[in-house]
Residue, then its C-alpha position, 0 to 999 in steps of 0.5 A: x338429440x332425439x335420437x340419442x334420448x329414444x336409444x338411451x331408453x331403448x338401451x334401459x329397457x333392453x338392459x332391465x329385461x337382460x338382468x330380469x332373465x339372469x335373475x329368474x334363472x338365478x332363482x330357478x333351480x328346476x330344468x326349465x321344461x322343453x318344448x316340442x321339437x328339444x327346443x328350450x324357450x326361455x335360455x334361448x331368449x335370453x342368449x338373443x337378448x345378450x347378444x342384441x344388448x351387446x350390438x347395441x351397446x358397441x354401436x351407441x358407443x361408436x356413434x357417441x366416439x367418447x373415449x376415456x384419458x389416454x384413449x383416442x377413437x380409431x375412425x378405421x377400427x371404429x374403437x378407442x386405441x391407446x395412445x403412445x405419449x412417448x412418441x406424440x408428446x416428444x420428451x416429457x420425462x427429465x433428468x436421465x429418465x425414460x419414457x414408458x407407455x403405459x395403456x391409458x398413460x406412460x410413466x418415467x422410469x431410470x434408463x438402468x432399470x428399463x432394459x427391455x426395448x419397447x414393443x407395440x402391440x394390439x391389445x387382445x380381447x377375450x374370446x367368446x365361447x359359444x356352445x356348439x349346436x350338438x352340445x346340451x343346451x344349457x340355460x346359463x351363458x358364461x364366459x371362456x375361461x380368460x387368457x394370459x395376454x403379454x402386455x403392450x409396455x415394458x414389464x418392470x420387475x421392481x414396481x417402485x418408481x423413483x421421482x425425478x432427481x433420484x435414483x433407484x438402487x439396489x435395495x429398493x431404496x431411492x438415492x438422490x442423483x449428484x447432478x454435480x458430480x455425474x456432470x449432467x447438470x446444465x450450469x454454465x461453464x463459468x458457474x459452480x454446481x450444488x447438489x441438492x436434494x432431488x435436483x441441482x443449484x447453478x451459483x457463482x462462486x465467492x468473488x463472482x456475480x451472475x450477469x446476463x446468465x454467466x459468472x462475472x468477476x467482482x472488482x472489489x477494488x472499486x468499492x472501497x474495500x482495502x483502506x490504502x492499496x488494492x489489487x483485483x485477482x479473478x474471484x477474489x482481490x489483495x490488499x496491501x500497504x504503502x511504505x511505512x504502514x503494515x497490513x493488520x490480521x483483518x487484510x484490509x486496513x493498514x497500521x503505521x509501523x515504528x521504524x524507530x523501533x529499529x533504530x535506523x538513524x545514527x542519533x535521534x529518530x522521531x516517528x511519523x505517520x507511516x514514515x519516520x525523521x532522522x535527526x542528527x546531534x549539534x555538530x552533525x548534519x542529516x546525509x543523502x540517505x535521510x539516516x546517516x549523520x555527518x560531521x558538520x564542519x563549522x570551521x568551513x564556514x566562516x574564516x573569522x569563526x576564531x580569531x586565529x586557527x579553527x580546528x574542527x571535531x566530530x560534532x564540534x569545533x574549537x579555536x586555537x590561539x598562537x604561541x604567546x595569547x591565550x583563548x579568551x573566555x569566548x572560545x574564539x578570541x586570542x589575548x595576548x599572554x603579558x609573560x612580563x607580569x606573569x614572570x613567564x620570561x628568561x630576562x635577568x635582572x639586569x634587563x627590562x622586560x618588554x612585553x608585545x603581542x604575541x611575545x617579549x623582549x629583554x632590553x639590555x640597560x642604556x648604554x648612550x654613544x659618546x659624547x651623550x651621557x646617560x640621564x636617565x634609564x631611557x633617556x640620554x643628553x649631549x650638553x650644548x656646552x660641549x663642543x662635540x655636542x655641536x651637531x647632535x641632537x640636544x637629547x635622546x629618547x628611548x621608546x618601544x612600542x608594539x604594533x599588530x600586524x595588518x592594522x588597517x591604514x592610515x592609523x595614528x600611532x603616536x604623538x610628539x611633542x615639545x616640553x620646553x617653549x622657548x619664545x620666538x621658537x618654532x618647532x619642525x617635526x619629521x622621521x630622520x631614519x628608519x623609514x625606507x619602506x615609507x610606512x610612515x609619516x610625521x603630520x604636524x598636529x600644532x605648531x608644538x606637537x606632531x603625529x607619527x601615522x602609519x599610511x600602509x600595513x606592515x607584516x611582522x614580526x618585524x621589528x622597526x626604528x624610527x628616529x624622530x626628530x623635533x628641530x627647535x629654530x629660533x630666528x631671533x637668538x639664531x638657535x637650532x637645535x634638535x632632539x630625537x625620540x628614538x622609537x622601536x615598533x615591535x610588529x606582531x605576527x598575528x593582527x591580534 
């Protein structure tokens, strides 16, 4: 530390000497005078003072081994040498520039505009020149004139640089680089590249988000993002609808169509939300195909849906009533048709007209077998004073009656009675004739009536006689006789 302080004075004196000696020849315009022997003292003096000034400064700066940014001291040449950043500092430019080195630094420059390869080269001083000892002393000491030296870096016509992300173009103008479109960006294969001003911006696309450095597809499906059906597509998703329901302009939600619009039933349509109902009329019933209406056919139903014949309609029915009834007031039920009130019958007027179920008859006047006379329009009598009469019945009755076919069993269909009560009598009633099916039978309901019942069904139309017959026995006169009803049953065809 000492040291380095007594050179640093010694290094100031020497300095302020050498510039005293430059200012006072600078002021001296007289030929300094020579001394014997041609020796000139005072430029002599200074010539040695610049000299050792020289030495002096170039070993202090030696030993202090200081070097400016961009410099490094070479131990071997024992001075300061450029150092080459372009090979020490590995790849310090970016984006498709060069690295050029420059003494004290190095800059970027485009790798179209640098053409010439890099040439290292030691830096020349200037020479010194010294004049010759037979030359005339001159008091002044002055530098040779400096010589032109090729430069250690590349020479770059246009000195314009451009910084990173541009390019310099033909006009001396710096364009931006489309990293994007030169594909000299580092975005990944998955990510999608935007230029940008002096650079480049990695994102996902639209439908994509960044994950571990790389652009995943986003399930939009799973937040919620179509209000029924949901489809994920690679960047992006589809929404649609469940049947009965249309997607509305936003794409996501969903609107409930009207099929009734199109009226897709055969009768009544009742919208519903997202689908719709069929409806069919009275009479009709809904098919397979939830639209179609068919023909419900109520006469399949039931067998007493009418009273006689069920005829089935599209969407109706209606009963229809035999020959001789007509329908009743409640569409279902047959009334007989009385054609002897109404005078719808072919009987003259010399017949009695019969009415039964379901038709008629015309009954011919009395005509009574010998030896029975007439007594009335039904009735004829065989006097007992008449020897012939002996062994017939007393009287005959003439009776009709109409009788439905399948009436249900045992029925009561009619009563007999005697008129007359003789004392002592007592009266025997039984079917004398007509019975040969034995749907009948006489039960004695008092010592003086009986009822005719009908034990089994008959089918008609048939018509059937029956001889009834009332004995009258008398034990005490010895007296017995008998009277007989004779009775026509008209059965009908139909049980109504």
């Amino acid at each position: 530390m000492l040291s380095g302080e007594r050179g640093l004075g010694f290094g100031s004196a020497l300095r302020a000497l050498l510039l005293g000696c430059l200012a006072r020849f600078s002021i001296s315009r007289r030929p300094p005078t020579a001394l014997r022997g041609g020796f000139t003292p005072f430029p002599s003096l200074c010539r040695m003072l610049a000299a050792l000034a020289f030495v002096l400064l170039c070993v202090q700066s030696a030993r202090g081994q200081v070097c400016s940014p961009g410099f490094a001291f070479d131990d071997a040449a024992g001075q300061c040498r450029d150092v080459d950043e372009c090979l020490t500092l590995g790849r310090v430019c970016q984006g498709g520039m060069d690295c050029v080195n420059r003494v004290g630094g190095y800059t970027c420059v485009p790798s179209e505009v640098y053409q010439r390869p890099y040439r290292q080269s030691s830096p020349v001083l200037p020479e010194l020149s010294y004049p010759e000892p037979s030359d005339p002393v001159s008091d002044t000491f002055l530098p040779a004139p400096p010589r032109f030296v090729e430069p250690s870096y590349p020479r770059i016509r246009n000195p314009a640089l451009c910084t990173l992300g541009y390019a310099l173009a033909a006009d001396g103008t710096c364009n931006d680089i489309d990293e994007c479109e030169t594909n000299s960006h580092q975005c990944h294969r998955t990510q999608v590249c935007i230029n940008t001003a002096g650079g480049y911006t990695c994102t996902c696309a639209e439908g994509y988000w960044l994950f571990h450095g790389q652009c995943q597809d986003i399930d939009e499906c799973r937040y919620g993002y179509c209000q029924q059906l949901c489809a994920n597509a690679p960047g992006s998703y589809s929404c649609s609808c469940n049947p009965g329901f249309v997607l509305n302009p936003d794409g996501r939600t969903c609107q409930d169509v009207d099929e009734c619009e199109e009226e897709p039933c055969n009768h009544a349509c009742f919208n519903t939300y997202g689908s719709f109902m069929c409806n069919c009329d009275e009479g009709f019933e809904l098919a397979s195909d939830g639209t179609t209406c068919m023909d419900l056919d109520e006469c399949s139903f039931s067998e007493f849906l009418c009273q006689h014949t069920c005829v089935n309609s599209a969407g109706s029915f209606s009963c229809v009533c035999p020959p001789g009834y007509y329908l009743y007031d409640d569409d279902r039920s047959c009334e007989d048709i009385n054609e002897c009130d109404t005078g719808n019958n072919t009987c003259t007027t010399e017949q009695v007209c019969f009415n039964f179920q379901g038709g008629y008859t015309c009954l011919g006047p009395l005509q009574c077998e010998p030896p029975h006379v007439a007594v009335s329009d039904n009735q004829c009598m065989c006097s007992a004073e008449n020897p012939a009469c002996k062994d017939r019945p007393f009287t005959i009755l003439y009776r009709h009656m109409d009788l439905p076919a399948g009436r249900s069993v045992p029925a009561d269909i009619f009563q007999m009675q005697a008129t007359t009560r003789y004392p002592g009598a007592f009266y025997i009633f039984q079917i004398k004739s007509g019975n040969d099916g034995r749907e009948f039978y006489m039960r004695q309901t008092s010592h003086v009536s009986a009822t005719l019942v009908l034990v089994r069904p008959i089918k008609g139309p048939k018509k059937v006689v029956l001889d009834l017959e009332m004995v009258t026995v008398n034990n005490v006169i010895n007296f017995r006789g008998s009277s007989i009803i004779q009775l026509t049953i008209f059965v009908s065809e139909h049980p109504f």
